[in-house]
Backbone as a printed PyTorch tensor [residue, N CA C, xyz], in Angstrom:
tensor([[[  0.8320,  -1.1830,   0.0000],
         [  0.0000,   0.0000,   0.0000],
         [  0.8820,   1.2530,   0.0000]],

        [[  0.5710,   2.1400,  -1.0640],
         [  1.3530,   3.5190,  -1.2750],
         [  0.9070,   4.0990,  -0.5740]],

        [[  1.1660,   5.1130,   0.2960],
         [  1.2270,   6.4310,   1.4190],
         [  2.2300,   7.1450,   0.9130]],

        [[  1.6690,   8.5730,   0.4270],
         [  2.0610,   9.8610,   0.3620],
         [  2.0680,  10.4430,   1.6540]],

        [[  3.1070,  11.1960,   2.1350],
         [  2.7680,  12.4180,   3.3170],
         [  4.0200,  13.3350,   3.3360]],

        [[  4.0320,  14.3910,   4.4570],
         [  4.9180,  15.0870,   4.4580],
         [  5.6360,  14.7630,   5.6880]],

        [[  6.8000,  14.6550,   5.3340],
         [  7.9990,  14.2320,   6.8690],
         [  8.2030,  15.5250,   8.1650]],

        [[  7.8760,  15.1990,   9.0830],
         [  8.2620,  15.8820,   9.9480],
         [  9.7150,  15.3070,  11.2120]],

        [[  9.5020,  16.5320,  11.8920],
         [ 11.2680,  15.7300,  13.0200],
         [ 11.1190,  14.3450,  13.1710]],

        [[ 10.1190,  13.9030,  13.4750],
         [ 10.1630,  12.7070,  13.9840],
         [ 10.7210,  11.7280,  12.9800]],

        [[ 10.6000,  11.9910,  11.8180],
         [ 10.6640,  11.0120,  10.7680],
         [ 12.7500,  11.0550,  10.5190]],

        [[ 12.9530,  11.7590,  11.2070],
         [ 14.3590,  12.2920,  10.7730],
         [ 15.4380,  11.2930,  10.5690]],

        [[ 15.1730,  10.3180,  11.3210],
         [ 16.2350,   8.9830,  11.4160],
         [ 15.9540,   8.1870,  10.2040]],

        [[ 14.7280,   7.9230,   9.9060],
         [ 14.1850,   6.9810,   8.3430],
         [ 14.6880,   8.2170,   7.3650]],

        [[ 14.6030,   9.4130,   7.3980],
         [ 14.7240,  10.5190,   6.2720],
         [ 16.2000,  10.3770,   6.2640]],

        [[ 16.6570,  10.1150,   6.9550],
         [ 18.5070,  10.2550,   7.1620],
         [ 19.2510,   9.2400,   6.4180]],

        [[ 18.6490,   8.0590,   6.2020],
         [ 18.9310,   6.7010,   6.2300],
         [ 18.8550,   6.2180,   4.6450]],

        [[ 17.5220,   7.1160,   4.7280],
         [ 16.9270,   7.2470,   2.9420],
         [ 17.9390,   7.6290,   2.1730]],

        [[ 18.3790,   9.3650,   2.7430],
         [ 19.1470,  10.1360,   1.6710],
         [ 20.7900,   9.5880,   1.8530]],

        [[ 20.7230,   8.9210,   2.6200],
         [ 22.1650,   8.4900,   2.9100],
         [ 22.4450,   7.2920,   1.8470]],

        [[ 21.6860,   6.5150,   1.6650],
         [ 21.3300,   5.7370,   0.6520],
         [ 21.2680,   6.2110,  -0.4740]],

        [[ 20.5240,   6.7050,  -1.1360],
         [ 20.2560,   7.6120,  -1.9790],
         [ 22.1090,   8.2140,  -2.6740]],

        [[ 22.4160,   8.8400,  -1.7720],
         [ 23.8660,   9.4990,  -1.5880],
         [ 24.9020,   8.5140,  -2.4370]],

        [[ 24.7370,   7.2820,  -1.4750],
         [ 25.8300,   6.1550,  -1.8860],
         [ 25.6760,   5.6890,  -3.2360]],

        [[ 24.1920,   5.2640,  -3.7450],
         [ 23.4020,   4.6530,  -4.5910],
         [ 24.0090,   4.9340,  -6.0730]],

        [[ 23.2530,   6.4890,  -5.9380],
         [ 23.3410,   7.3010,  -6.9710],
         [ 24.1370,   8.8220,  -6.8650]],

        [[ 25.3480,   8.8830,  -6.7810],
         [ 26.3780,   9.7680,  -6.3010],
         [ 25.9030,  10.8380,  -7.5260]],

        [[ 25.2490,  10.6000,  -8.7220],
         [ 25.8180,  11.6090,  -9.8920],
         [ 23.9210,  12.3170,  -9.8320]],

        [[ 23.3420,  12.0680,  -9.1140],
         [ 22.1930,  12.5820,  -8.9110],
         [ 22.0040,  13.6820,  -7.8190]],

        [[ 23.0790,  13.8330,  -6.8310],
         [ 23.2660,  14.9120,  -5.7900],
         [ 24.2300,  15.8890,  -5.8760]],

        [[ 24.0570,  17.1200,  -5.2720],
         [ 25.2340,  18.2820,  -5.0580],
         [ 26.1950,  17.7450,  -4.1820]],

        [[ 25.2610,  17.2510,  -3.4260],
         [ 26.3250,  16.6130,  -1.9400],
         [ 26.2750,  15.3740,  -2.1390]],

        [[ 27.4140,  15.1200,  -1.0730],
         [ 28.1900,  13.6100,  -1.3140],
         [ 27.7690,  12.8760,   0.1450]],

        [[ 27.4690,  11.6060,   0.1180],
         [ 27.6430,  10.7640,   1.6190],
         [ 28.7080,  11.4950,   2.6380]],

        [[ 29.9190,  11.4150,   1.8930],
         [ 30.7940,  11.6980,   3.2300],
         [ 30.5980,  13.0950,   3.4070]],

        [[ 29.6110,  13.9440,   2.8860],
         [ 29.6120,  15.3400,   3.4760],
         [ 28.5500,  15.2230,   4.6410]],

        [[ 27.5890,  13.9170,   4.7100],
         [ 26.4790,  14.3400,   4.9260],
         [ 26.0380,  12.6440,   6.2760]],

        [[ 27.3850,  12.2490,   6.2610],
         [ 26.9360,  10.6440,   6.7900],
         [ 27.3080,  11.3380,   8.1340]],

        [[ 27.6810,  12.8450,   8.4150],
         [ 28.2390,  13.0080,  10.1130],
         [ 27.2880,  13.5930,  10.8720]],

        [[ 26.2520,  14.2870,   9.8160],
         [ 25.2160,  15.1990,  10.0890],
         [ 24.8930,  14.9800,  11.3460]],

        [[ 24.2900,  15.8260,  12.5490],
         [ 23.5520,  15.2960,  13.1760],
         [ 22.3860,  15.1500,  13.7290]],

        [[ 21.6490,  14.5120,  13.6700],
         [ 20.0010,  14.4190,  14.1900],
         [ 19.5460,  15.1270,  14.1340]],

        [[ 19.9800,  16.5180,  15.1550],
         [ 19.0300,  17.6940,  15.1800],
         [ 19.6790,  18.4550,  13.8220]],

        [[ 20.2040,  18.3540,  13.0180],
         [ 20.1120,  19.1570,  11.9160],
         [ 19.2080,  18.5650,  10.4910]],

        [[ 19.0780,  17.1950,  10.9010],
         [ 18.1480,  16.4130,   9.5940],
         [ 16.6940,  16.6720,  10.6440]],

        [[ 16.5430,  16.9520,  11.7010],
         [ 15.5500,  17.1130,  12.1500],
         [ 15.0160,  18.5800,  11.8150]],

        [[ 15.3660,  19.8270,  12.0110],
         [ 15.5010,  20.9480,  11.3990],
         [ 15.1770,  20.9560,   9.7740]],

        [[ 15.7830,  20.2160,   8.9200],
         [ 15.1340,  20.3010,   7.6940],
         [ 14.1590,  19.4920,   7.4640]],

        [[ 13.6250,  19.0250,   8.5930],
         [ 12.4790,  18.5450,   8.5160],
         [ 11.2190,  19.2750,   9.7520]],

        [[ 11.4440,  20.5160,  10.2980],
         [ 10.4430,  21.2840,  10.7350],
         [  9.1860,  21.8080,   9.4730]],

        [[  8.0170,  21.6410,  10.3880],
         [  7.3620,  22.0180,   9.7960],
         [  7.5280,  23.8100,   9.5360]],

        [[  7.2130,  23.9190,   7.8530],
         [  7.1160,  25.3880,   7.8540],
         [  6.0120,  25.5330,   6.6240]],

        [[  5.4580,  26.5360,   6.3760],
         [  4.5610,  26.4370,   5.3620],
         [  4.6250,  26.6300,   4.0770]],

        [[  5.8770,  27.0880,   3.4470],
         [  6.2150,  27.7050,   2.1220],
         [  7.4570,  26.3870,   2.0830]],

        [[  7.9340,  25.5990,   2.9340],
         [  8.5710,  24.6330,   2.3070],
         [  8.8370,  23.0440,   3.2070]],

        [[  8.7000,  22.0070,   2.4710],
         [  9.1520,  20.7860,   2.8700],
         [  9.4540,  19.4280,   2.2890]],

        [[  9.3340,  18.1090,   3.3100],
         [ 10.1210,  17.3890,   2.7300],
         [  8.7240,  15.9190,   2.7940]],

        [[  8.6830,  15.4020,   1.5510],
         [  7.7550,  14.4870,   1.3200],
         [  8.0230,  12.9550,   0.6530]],

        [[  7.8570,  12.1720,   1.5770],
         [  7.9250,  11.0570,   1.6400],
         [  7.0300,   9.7740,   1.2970]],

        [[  7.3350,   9.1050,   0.3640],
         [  5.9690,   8.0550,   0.0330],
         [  6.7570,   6.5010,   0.6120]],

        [[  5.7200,   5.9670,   0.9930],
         [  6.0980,   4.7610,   1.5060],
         [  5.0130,   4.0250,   1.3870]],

        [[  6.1310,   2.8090,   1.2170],
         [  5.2340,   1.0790,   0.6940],
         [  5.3400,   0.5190,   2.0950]],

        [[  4.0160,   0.1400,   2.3140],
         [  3.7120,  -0.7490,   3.0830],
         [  4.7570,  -0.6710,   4.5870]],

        [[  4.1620,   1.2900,   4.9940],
         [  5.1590,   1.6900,   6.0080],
         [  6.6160,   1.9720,   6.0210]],

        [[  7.1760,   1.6480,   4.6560],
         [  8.6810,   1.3320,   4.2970],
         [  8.7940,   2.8950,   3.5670]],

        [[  9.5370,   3.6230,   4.1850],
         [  9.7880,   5.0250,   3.6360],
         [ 10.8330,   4.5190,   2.0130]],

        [[ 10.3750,   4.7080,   1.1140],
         [ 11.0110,   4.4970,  -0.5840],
         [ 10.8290,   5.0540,  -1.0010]],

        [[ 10.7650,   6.7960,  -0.9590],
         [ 11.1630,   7.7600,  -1.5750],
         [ 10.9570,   8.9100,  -1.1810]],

        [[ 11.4620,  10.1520,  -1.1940],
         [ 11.4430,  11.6390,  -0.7610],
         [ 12.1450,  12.3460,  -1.8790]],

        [[ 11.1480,  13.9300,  -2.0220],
         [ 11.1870,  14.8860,  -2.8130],
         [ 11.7520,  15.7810,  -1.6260]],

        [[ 11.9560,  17.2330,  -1.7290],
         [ 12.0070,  18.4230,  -0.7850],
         [ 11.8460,  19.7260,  -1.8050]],

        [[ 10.8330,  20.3100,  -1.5210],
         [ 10.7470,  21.5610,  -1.9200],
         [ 11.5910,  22.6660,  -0.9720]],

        [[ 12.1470,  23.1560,  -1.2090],
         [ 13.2670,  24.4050,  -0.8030],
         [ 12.8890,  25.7330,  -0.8770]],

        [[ 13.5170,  26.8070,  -0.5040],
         [ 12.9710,  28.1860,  -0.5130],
         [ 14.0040,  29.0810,  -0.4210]],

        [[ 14.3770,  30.3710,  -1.4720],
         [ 15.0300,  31.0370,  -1.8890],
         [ 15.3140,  32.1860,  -0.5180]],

        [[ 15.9270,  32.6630,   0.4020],
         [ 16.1790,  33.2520,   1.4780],
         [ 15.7010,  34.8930,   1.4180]],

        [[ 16.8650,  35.1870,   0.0470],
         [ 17.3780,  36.5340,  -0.0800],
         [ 15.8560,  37.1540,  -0.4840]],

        [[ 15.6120,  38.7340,  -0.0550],
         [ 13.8420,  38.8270,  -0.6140],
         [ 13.8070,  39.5020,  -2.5480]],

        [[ 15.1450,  39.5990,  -2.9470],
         [ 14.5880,  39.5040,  -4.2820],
         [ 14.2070,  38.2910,  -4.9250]],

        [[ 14.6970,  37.1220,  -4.2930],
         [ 15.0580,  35.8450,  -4.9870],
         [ 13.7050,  34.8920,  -4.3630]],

        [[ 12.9150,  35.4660,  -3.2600],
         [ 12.1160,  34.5120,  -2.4950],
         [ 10.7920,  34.1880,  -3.5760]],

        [[ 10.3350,  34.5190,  -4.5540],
         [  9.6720,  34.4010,  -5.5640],
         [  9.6640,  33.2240,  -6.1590]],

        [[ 11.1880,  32.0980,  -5.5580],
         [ 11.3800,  31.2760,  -6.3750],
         [ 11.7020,  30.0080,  -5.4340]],

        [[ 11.0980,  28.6210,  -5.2200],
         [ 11.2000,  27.3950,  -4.7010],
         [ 12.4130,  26.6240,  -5.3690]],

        [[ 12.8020,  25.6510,  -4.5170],
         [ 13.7390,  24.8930,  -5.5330],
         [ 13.0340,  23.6640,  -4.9780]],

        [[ 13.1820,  22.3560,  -6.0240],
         [ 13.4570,  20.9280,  -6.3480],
         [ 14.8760,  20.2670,  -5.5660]],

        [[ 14.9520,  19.6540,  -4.5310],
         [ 15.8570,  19.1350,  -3.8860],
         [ 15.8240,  17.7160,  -3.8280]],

        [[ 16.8300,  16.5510,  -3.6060],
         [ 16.8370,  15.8870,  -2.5750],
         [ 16.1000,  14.5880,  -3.4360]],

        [[ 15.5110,  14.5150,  -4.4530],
         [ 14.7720,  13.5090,  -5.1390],
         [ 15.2960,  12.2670,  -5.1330]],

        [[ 14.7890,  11.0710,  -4.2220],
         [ 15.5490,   9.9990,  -4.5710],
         [ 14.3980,   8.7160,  -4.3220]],

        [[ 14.4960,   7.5390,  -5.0170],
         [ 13.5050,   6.0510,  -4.9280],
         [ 14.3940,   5.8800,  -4.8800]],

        [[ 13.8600,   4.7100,  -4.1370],
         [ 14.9030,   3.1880,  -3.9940],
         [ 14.3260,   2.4330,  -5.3080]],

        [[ 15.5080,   1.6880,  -5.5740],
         [ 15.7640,   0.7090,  -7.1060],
         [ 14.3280,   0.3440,  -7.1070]],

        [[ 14.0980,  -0.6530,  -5.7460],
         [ 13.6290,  -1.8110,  -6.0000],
         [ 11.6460,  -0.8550,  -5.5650]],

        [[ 11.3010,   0.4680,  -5.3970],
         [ 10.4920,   0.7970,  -5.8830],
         [ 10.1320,   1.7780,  -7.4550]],

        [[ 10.8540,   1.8660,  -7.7180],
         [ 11.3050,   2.5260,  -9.1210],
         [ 10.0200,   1.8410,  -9.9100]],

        [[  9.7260,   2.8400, -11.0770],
         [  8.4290,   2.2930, -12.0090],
         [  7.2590,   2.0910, -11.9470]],

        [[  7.0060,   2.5850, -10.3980],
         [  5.7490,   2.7080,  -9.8590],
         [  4.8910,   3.9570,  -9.8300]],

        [[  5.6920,   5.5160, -10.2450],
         [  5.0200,   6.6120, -10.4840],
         [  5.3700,   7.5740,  -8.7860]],

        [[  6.3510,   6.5540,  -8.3530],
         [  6.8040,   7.2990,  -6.6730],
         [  7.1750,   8.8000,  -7.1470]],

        [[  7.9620,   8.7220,  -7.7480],
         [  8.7860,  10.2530,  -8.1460],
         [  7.8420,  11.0760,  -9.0180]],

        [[  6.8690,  10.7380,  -9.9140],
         [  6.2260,  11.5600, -10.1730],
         [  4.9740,  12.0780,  -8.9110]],

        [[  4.5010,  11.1730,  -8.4830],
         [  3.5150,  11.5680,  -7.2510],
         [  4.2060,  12.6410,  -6.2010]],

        [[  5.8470,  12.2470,  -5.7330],
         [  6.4270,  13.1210,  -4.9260],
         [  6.6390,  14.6710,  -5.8060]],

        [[  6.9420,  14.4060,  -6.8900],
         [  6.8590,  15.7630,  -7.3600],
         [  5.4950,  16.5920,  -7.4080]],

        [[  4.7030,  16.1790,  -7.6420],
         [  3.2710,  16.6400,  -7.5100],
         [  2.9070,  16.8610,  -6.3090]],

        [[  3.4700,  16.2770,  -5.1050],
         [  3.0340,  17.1600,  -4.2120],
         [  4.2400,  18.2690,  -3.7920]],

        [[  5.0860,  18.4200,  -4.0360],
         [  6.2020,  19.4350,  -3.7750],
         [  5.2070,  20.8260,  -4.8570]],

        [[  4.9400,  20.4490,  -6.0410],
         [  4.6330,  21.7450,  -6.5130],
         [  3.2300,  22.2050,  -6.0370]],

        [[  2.1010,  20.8870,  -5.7910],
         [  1.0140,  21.1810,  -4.6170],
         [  1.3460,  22.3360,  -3.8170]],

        [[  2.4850,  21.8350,  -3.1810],
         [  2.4570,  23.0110,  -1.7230],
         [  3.2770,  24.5980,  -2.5780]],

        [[  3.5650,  24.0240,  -3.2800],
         [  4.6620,  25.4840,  -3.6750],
         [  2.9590,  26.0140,  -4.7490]],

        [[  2.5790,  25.6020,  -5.1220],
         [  1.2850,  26.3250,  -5.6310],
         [  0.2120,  26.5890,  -4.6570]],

        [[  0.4710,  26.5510,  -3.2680],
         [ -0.4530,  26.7680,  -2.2680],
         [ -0.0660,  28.0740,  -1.5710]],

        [[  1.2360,  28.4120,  -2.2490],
         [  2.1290,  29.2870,  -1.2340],
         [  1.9920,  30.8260,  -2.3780]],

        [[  1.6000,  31.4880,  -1.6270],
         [  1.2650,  32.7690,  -2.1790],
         [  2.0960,  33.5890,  -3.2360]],

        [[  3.2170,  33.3870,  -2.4430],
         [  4.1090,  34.1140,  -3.2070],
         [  5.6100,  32.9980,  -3.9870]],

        [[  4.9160,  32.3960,  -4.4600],
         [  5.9960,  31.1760,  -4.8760],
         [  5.8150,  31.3050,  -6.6590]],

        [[  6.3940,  31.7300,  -7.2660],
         [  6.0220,  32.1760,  -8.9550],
         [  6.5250,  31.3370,  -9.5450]],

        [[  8.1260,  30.6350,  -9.2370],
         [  8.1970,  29.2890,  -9.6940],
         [  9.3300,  28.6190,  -9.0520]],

        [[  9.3270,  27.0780,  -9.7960],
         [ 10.4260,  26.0620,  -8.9360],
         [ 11.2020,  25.8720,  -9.7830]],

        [[ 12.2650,  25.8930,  -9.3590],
         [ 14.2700,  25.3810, -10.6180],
         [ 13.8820,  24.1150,  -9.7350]],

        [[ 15.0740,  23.9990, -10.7150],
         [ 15.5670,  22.2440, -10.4680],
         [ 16.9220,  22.1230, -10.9260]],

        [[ 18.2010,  21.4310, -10.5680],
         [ 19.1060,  20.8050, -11.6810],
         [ 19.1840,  19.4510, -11.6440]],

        [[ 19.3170,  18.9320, -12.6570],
         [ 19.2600,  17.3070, -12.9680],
         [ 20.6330,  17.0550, -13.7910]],

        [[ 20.9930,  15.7410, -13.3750],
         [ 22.2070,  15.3310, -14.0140],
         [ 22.0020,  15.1740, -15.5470]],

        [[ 23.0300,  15.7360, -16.5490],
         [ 22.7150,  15.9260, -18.0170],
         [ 22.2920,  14.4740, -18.5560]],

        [[ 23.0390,  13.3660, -18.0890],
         [ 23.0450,  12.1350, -18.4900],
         [ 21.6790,  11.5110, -18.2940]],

        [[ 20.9060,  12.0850, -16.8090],
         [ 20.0160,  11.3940, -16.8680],
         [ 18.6270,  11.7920, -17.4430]],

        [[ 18.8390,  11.1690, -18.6320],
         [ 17.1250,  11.0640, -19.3560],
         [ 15.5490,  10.8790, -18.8650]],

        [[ 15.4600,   9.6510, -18.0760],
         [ 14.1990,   9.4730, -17.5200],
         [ 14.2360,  10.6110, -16.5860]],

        [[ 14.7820,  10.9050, -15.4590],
         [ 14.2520,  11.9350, -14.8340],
         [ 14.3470,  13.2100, -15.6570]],

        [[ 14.9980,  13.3370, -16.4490],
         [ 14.8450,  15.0360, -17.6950],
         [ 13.0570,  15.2970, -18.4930]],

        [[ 13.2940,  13.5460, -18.9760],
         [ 11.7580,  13.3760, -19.0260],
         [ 10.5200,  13.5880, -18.4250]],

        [[ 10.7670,  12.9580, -16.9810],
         [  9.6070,  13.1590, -16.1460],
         [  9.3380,  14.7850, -15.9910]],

        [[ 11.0170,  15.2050, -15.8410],
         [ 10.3460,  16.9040, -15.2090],
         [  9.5600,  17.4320, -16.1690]],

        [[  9.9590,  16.7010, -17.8910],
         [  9.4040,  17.5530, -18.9280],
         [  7.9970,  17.6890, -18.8230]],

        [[  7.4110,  16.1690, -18.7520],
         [  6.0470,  15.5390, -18.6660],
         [  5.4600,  16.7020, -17.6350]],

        [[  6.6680,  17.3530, -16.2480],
         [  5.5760,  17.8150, -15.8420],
         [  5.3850,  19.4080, -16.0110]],

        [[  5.6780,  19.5770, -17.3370],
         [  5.8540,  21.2020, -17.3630],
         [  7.0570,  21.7720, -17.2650]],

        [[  7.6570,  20.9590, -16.6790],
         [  9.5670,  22.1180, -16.4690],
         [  9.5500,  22.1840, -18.0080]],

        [[ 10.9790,  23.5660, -17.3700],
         [ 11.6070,  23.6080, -18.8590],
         [ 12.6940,  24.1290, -18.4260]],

        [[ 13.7620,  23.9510, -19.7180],
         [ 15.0600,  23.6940, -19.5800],
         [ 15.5470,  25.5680, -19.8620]],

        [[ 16.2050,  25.6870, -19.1720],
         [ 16.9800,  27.5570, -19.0920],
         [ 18.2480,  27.2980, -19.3390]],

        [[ 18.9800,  26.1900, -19.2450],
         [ 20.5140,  26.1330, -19.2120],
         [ 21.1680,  25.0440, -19.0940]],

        [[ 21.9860,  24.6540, -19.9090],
         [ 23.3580,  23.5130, -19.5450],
         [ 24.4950,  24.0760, -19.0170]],

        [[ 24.6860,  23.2330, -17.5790],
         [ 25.9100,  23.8520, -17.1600],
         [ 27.0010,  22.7320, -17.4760]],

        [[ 28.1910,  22.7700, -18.0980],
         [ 28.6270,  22.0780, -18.3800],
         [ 30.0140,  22.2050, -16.6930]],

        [[ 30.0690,  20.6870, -16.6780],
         [ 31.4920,  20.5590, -15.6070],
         [ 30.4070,  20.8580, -14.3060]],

        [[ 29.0410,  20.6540, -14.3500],
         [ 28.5290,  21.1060, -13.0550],
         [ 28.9070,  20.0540, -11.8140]],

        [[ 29.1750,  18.7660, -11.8220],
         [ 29.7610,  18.1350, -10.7450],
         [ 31.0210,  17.4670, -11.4320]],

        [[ 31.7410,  17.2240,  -9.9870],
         [ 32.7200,  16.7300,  -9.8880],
         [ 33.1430,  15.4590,  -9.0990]],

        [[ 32.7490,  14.2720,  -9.6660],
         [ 32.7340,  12.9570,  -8.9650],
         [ 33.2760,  12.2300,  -9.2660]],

        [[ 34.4190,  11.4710,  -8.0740],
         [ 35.5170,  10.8160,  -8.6780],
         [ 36.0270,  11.1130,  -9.5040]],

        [[ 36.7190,  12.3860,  -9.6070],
         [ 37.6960,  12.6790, -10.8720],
         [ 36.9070,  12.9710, -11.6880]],

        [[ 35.9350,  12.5240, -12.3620],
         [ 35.1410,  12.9500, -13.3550],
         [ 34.4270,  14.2040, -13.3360]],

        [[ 34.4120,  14.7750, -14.4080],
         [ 32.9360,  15.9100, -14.6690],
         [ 31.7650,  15.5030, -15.1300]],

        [[ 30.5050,  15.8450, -15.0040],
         [ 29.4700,  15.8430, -15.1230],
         [ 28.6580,  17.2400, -15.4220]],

        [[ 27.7020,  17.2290, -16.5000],
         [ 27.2430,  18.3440, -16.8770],
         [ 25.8340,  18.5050, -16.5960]],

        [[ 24.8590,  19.5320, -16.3510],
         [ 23.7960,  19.3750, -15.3330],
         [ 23.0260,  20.5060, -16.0880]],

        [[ 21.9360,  20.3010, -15.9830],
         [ 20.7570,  20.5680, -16.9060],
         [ 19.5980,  21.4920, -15.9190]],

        [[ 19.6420,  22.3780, -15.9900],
         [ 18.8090,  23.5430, -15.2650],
         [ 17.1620,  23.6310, -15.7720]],

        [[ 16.5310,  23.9210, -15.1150],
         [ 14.9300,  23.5770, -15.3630],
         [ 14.0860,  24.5140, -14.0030]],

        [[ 12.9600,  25.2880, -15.0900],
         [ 12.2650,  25.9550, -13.8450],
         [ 10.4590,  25.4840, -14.4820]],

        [[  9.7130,  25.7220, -13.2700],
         [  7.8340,  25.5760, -13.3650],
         [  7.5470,  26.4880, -13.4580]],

        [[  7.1770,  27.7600, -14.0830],
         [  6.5420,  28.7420, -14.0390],
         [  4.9590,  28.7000, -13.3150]],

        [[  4.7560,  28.8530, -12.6350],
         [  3.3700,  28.4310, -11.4420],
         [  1.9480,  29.4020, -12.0990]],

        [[  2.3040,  30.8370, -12.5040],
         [  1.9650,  31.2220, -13.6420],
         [  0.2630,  31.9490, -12.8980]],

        [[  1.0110,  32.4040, -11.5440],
         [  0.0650,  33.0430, -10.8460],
         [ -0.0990,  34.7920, -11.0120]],

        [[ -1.2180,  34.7990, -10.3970],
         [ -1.8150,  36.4190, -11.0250],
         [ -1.1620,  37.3410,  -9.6400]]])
């Protein structure tokens, strides 16, 4: 049984465990790396998981088993607060193909279209990866920029593909 919801502190140890996974899994899908992020502690994965109303972190789980989280983000500075970001997106393998990542994205832009002053959401996605370039397409993103050399993993470069939602409010 699929369950959508939104993670709060409590959830912080399964949310930790997820992206830590996630981290190891798929290294060319994150800004950050495991070893930036395996020392963290509690109360700081608990903190990005306070409730706030213009941004958070959403979790779908099989049969109680947390297998996937989105995070909608929020721009600080007040020229820039106009604009949400796409964070943190990760399924596990073995739920993959089930529509997890599109459902988690749908509710990240849910709440960022609930939020008054939210005009639209970026994203960057790894250049290589297609299915997720796809999905964002399917859901309206669109592409503003290739950054080429945008990560640096294991010696390698990687080039990363910029994408915003225009929310397209009055």
């Amino acid at each position: 049984m699929l369950k959508l919801r939104r993670l709060i502190s409590s959830d912080a140890s399964v949310f930790q465990a997820l992206r830590l996974a996630g981290l190891q899994e798929s290294p060319l899908a994150f800004g950050s790396s495991y070893e930036e992020e395996k020392d963290l502690p509690l109360s700081t994965v608990e903190d990005r998981l306070a409730a706030r109303p213009d941004r958070g972190v959403f979790g779908a789980f099989i049969n109680n088993e947390l297998s996937g989280i989105v995070a909608l983000g929020r721009e600080n500075k007040h020229k820039l607060a106009h604009k949400a970001l796409i964070w943190g997106l990760y399924v596990t393998p073995q739920a993959r193909a089930r529509g997890l990542a599109r459902a988690l994205l749908q509710e990240a832009i849910a709440l960022a279209q609930a939020t008054k002053d939210i005009q639209q959401i970026n994203l960057s996605v790894n250049a290589g990866n297609g299915a997720a370039i796809a999905l964002y397409q399917s859901l309206n993103f669109k592409s503003f920029g290739h950054e080429p050399n945008a990560l640096l993993v294991d010696g390698e470069f990687h080039d990363e593909v910029h994408m915003y939602l225009p929310l397209n409010k009055v």
